[in-house]
N, C-alpha and C positions, 0 to 999 in steps of 0.2 A: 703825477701823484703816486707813493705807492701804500701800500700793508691797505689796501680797499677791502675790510670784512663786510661779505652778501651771503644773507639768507635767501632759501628759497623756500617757494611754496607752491606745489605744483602736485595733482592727485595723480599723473601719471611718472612711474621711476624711472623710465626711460626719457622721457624728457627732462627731469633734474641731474640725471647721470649726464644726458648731453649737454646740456646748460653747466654742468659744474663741471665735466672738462676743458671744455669752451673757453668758460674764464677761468681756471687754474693754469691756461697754457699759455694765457697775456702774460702772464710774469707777476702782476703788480697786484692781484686779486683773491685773495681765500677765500673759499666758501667755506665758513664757520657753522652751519647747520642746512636742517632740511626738514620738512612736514610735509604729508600729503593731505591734510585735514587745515580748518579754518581752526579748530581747539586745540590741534598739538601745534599750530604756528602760534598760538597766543601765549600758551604755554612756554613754549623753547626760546623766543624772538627773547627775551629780556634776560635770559641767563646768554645768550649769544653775545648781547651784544655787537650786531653789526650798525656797519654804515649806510649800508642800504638792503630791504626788504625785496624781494624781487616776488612779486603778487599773480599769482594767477587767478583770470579774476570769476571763473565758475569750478567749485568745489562741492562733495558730495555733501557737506555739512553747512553750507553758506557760501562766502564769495569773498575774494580778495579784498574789496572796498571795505568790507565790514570789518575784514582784519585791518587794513590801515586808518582808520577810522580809528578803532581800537587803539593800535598801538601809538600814533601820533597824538593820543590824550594823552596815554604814559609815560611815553618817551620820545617828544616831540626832535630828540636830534637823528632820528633814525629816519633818511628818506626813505620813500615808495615810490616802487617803480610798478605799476599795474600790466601786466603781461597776459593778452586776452586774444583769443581768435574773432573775437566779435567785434566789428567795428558800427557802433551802437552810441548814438548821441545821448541814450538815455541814461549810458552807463559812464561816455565819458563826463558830464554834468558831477553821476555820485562821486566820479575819483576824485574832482577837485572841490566837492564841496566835504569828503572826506581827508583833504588835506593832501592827497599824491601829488608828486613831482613830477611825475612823467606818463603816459596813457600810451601803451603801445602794441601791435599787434604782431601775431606768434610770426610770420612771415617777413618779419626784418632780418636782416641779416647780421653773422656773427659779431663783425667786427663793430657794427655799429649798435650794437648790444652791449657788449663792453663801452664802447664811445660814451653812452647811456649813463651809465652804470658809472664812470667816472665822472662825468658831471653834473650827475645828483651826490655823490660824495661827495663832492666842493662845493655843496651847498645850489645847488643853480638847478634851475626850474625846466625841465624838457615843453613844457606847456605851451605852445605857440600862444599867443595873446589873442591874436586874432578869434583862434578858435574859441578862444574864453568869451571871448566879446558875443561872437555868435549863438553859444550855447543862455549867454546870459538874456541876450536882445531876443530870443525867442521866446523866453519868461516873461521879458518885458509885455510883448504884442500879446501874449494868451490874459483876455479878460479873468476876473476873479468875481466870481459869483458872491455877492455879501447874504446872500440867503445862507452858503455853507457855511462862512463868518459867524454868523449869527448864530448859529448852531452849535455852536461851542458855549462853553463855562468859561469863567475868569481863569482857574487854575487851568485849563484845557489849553486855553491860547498862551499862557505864560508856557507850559512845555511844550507844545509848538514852537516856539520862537526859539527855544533851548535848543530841541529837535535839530533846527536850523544852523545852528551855530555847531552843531558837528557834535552834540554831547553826547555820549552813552547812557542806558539808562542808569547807570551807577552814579554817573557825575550829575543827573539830574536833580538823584534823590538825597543827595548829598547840599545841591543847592538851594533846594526848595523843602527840607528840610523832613523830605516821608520816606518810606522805606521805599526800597529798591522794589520791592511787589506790587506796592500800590501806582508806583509809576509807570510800571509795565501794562499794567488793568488802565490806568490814564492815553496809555501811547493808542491801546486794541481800543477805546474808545474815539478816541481822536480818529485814528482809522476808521470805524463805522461811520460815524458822522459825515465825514468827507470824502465816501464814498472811495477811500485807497485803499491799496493794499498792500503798500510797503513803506520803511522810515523813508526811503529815499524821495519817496513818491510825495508824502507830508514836506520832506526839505524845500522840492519843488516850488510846491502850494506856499510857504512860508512866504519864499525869494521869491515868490512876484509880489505879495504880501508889500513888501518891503522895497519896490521896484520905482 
């Protein structure tokens, strides 16, 4: 494969200066931008235009997943590659119910970082199945309390379920026909009632929901 454009996103600049010479010495790879923030990558990624995002996934403003989340509503041809020191089944869950191609940790090496890197450009999925299977059959086993169920509103559980399916609160309130504010006050209550504290955490609760 070549002309591979990769964004990065990484809050420290020494590791996107080493990551972006890394891959500019493959040959086959530009890196066409950079951000140290979770808002200037949301910003920049769509005037880039690359082929793949390369995510790191804790940032001083939020977290890589929430950027590919993001970006994969808007521009679903651009893979994610989640690039994380943590190796964290809570976090590889958010990458693929956020739509990333690949979930990997900062201690792989060069060459197979590029390897990466080009076959999420050709479209193909880093994600071992296995591991999907796993992270899903543990959803499956964890009981769902219908006391918290019940605890919701009609409109409560229809953005739940949205929740679930990867939507933004933009693309919520676009579907379900309220402003962007009143959805957000909808999400911070869904979170109180079910006793979470984050979208991801709600995603969860949904997908056993649904199990």
């Amino acid at each position: 494969m070549t002309g591979v454009r990769v964004f990065l996103l990484d809050d420290h600049e020494i590791v996107r200066r080493g990551i972006r010479e890394m891959l500019e010495d493959s040959g086959d790879i530009e890196v066409v931008g950079e951000a140290s923030t979770a808002a200037s990558a949301l910003r920049r990624i769509p005037a880039a235009r690359p082929d793949v995002a390369v995510l790191d996934a804790r940032l001083p403003d939020g977290n890589g997943i929430e950027v590919c989340r993001e970006i994969r509503s808007t521009q679903p041809t651009v893979g994610c590659l989640i690039l994380t020191s943590y190796d964290d089944d809570d976090a590889l869950f958010a990458a693929i119910m956020a739509g990333a191609s690949g979930y990997l940790l900062k201690q792989i090496r060069g060459n197979d970082l590029v390897g990466a890197i080009r076959t999420i450009a050709a479209g193909r999925s880093l994600l071992d199945p296995a591991v999907t299977q796993k992270v899903l059959a543990r959803l499956r086993d964890e009981p769902v309390e219908d006391e918290q169920l019940s605890a919701l509103g009609a409109r409560e559980r229809q953005i739940l379920r949205l929740i679930a399916e990867g939507m933004t609160n933009r693309q919520i309130a676009a579907c379900v026909h309220l402003s962007e504010k009143t959805v957000k006050n909808y999400v911070s209550a869904i979170l109180g009632k079910l006793g979470l504290t984050s979208r991801t955490q709600a995603a969860v609760f949904a997908a056993r929901l649904k199990a």
